[in-house]
C-alpha positions as a printed NumPy array, in Angstrom:
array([[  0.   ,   0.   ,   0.   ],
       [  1.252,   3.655,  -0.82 ],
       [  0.993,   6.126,   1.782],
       [ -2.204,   7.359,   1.152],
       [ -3.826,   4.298,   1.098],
       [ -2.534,   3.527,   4.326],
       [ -3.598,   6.282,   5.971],
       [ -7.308,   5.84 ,   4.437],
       [ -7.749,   2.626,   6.073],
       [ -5.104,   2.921,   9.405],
       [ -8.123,   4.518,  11.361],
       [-10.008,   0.703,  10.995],
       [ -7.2  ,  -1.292,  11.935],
       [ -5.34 ,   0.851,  14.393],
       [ -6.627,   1.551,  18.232],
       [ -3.199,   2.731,  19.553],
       [ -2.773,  -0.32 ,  21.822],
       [  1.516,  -1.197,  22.233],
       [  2.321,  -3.974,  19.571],
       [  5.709,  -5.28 ,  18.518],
       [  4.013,  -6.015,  15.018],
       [  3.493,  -2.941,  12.145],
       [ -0.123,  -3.894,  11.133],
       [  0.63 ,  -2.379,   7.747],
       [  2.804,  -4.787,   6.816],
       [  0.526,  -7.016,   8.233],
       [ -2.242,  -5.713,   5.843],
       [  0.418,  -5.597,   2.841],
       [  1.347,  -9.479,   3.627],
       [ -3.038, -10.143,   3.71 ],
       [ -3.129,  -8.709,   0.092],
       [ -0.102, -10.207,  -0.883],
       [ -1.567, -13.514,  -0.501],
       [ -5.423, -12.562,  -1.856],
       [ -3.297, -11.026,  -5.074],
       [ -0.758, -14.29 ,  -5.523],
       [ -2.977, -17.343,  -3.69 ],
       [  0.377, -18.256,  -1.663],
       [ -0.317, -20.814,   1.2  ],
       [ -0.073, -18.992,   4.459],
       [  2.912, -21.155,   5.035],
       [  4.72 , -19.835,   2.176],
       [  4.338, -16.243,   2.979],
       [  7.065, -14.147,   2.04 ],
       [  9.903, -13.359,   4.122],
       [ 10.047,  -9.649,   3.962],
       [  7.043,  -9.859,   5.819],
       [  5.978, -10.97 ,   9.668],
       [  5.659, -14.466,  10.422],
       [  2.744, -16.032,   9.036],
       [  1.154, -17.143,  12.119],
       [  1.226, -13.705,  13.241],
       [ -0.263, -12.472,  10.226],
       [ -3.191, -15.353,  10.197],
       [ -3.913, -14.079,  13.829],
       [ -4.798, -10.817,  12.463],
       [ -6.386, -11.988,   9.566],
       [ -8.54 , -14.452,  11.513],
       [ -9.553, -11.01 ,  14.082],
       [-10.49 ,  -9.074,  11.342],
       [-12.854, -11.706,   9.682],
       [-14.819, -12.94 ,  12.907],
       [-14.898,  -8.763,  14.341],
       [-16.246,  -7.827,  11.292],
       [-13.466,  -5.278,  10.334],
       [-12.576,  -6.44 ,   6.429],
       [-16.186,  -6.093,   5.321],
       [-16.316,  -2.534,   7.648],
       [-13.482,  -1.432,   5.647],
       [-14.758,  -2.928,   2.36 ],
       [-18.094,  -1.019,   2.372],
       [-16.551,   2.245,   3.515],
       [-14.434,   2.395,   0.857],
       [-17.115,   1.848,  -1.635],
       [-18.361,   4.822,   0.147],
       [-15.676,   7.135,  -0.157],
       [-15.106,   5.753,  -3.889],
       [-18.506,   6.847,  -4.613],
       [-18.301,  10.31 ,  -3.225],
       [-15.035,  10.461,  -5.221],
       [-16.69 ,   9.827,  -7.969],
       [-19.552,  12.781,  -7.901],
       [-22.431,  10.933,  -6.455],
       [-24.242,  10.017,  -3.371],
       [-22.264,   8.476,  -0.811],
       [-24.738,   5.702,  -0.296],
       [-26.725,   3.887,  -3.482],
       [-30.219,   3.662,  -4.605],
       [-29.752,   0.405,  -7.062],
       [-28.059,  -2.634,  -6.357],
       [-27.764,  -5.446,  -8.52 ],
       [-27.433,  -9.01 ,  -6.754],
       [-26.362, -12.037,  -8.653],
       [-24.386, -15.807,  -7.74 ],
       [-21.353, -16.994,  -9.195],
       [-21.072, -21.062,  -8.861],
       [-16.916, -21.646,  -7.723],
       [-15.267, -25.003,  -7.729],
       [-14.456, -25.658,  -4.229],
       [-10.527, -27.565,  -3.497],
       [-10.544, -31.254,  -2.36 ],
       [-11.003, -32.889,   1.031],
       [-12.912, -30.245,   1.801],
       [-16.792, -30.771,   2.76 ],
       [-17.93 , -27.55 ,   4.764],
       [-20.852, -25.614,   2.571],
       [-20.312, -28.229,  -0.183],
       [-23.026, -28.539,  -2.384],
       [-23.244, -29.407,  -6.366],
       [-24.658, -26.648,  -8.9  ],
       [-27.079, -28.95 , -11.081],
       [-26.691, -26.308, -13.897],
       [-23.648, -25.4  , -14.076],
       [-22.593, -28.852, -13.035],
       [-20.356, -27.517, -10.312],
       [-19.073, -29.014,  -7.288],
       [-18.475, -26.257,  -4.072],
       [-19.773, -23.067,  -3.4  ],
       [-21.618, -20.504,  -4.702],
       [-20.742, -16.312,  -4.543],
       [-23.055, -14.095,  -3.741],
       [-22.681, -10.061,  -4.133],
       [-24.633,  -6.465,  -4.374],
       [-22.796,  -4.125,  -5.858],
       [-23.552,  -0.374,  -7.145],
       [-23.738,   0.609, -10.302],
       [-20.355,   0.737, -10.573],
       [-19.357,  -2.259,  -9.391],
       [-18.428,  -1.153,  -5.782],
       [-19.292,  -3.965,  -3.099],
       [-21.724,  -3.471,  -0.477],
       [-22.451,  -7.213,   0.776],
       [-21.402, -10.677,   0.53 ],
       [-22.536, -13.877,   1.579],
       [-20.609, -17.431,   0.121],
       [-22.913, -20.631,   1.075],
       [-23.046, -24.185,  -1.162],
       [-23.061, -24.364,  -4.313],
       [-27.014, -26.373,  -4.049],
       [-28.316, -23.549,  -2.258],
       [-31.155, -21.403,  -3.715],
       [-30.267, -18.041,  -5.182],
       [-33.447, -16.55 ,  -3.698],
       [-32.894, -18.149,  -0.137],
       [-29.371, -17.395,  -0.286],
       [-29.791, -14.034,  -0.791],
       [-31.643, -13.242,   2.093],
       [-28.172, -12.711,   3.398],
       [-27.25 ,  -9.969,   1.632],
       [-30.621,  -8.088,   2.582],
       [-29.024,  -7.177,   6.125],
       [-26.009,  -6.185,   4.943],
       [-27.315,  -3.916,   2.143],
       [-29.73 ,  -2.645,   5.113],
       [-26.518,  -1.398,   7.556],
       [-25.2  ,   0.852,   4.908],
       [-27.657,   2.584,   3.039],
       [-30.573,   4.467,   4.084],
       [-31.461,   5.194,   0.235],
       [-31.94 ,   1.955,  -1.186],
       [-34.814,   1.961,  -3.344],
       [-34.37 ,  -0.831,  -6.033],
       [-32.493,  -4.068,  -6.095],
       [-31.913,  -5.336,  -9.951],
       [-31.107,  -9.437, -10.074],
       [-32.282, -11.975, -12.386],
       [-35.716, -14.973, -11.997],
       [-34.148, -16.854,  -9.135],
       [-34.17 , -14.126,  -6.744],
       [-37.965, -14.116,  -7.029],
       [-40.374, -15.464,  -4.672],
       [-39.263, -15.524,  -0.895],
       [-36.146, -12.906,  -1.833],
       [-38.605, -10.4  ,  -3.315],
       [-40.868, -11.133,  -0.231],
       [-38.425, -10.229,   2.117],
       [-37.526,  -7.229,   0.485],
       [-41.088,  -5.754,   0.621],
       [-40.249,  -5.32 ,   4.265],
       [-37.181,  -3.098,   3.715],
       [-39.554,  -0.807,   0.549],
       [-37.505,  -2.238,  -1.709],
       [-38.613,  -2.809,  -4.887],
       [-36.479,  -5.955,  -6.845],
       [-36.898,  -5.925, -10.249],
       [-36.168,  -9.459, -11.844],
       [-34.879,  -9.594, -15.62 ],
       [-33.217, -12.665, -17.769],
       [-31.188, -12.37 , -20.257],
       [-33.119, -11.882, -23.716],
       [-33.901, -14.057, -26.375],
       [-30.474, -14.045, -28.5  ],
       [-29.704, -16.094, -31.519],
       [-25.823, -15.225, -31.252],
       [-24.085, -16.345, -27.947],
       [-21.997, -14.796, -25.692],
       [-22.888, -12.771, -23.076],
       [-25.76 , -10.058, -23.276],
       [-26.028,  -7.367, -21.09 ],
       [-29.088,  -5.843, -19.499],
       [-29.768,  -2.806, -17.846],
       [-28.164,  -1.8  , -14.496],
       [-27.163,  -5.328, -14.075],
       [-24.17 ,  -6.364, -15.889],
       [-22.187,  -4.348, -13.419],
       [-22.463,  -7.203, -11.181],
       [-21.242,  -9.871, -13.692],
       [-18.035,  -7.447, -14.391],
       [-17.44 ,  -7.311, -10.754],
       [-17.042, -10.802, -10.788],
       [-14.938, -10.507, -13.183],
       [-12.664,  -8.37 , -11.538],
       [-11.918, -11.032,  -9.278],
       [-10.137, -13.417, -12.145],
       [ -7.109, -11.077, -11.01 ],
       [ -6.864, -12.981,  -7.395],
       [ -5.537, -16.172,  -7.579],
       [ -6.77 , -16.957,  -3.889],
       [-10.182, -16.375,  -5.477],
       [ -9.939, -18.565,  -8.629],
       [-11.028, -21.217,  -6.762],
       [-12.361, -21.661,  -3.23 ],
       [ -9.502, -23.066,  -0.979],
       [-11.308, -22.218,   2.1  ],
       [-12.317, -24.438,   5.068],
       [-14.854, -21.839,   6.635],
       [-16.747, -19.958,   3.962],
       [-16.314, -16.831,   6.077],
       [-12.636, -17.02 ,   4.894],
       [-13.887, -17.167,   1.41 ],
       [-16.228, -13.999,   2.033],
       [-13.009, -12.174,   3.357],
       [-10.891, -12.763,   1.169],
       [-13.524, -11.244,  -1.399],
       [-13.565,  -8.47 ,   0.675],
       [-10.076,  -7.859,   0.33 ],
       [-10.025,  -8.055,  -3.149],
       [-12.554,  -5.228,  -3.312],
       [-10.611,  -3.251,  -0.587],
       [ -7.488,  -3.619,  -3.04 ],
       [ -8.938,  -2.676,  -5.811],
       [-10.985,   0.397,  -4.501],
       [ -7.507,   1.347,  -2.356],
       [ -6.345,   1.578,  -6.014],
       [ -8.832,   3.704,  -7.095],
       [ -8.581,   6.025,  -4.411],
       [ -5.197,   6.704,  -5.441],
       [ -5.366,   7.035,  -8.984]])
């Protein structure tokens, strides 16, 4: 992280207790290994001990810190950008991962896509900023699943008005939402004679988002034993990437 960027996100991470440890390199060594998928075991040495670096890692997931920092950014990207600081539309959508052997927690097989592990689930802006996040098996209902991310989205913004995502997120989704006023407006993808990928309206944000995330190789397949590991580590990809944009 440049300067800047650590002093945009220092205010989340430090509380000015005495440590022996400099938590941005402890930060720089947590996107090192989101950006390059190294085992924690193989961290580099130019930074702290791995252990001590899990520790910190494993504190900010449970606490709730990574996503904290994750949606405030968003924030502040948006207010860089000339707009309101807190969205009106959100666009919700799954992404079915592959999920690395011997491991069985959240497992679950995608019948469509004929995948085997977990499945992603995100709201994002129009812009592609994150604002929730919620990684479950890969069998799990889109709809049911995303009840998830209707708490999230709840905690930071006040403005919310419409939530775009596609058929599945009908039914007990849309339900739910009634109780926030939200109004979730469910499209699919139009009747096309060529293939390839089509986009709609407000909505294909969410699909380049995903996107994004082909340039983590921790995230191009789930190697995670808890699925909250898997949901930070998406955070931090977002956190990297909008740190980026901060400082452009």
């Amino acid at each position: 992280m440049t300067d800047l960027q650590w002093k945009v996100i220092e205010v989340f991470l430090e509380n000015n207790k005495p440590r022996k440890l400099c938590l941005r390199m402890v930060m720089n060594a947590i996107l090192n290994i989101t950006r390059t998928g190294s085992q924690w075991r193989n961290l580099d040495s130019r930074f702290p001990n791995w252990q001590s670096v899990y520790y910190y890692f494993s504190k900010w997931k449970k606490d709730g810190t990574l996503k904290l920092i994750m949606c405030e950014l968003s924030i502040l990207d948006r207010g860089l950008s000339h707009r309101e600081l807190e969205p009106s539309l959100i666009a919700v959508d799954s992404q079915s991962i592959k999920l690395a052997p011997m491991l069985n927690v959240a497992r679950g097989v995608d019948g469509n896509k004929k995948i085997n592990g977990r499945k992603r689930h995100i709201a994002v802006d129009c812009g592609g900023r994150l604002f929730a996040v919620y990684v479950g098996p890969a069998n799990e209902h889109d709809g049911h699943a995303g009840l998830e991310l209707l708490s999230q989205v709840e905690s930071v913004s006040s403005r919310l008005e419409v939530i775009r995502a596609d058929k599945a997120y009908g039914g007990t989704f849309k339900k739910s939402a009634k109780y926030f006023d939200w109004k979730v407006d469910t499209t699919q993808s139009p009747p096309s004679k060529d293939r390839g990928f089509v986009p709609e309206n407000h909505r294909w944000q969410v699909e380049r988002s995903f996107a994004w995330l082909n340039g983590y190789r921790r995230l191009s397949k789930d190697y995670e034993r808890d699925p909250a590991s898997s949901e930070a580590f998406i955070s931090l990809a977002f956190i990297n990437m909008m740190l980026a944009r901060i400082d452009s």
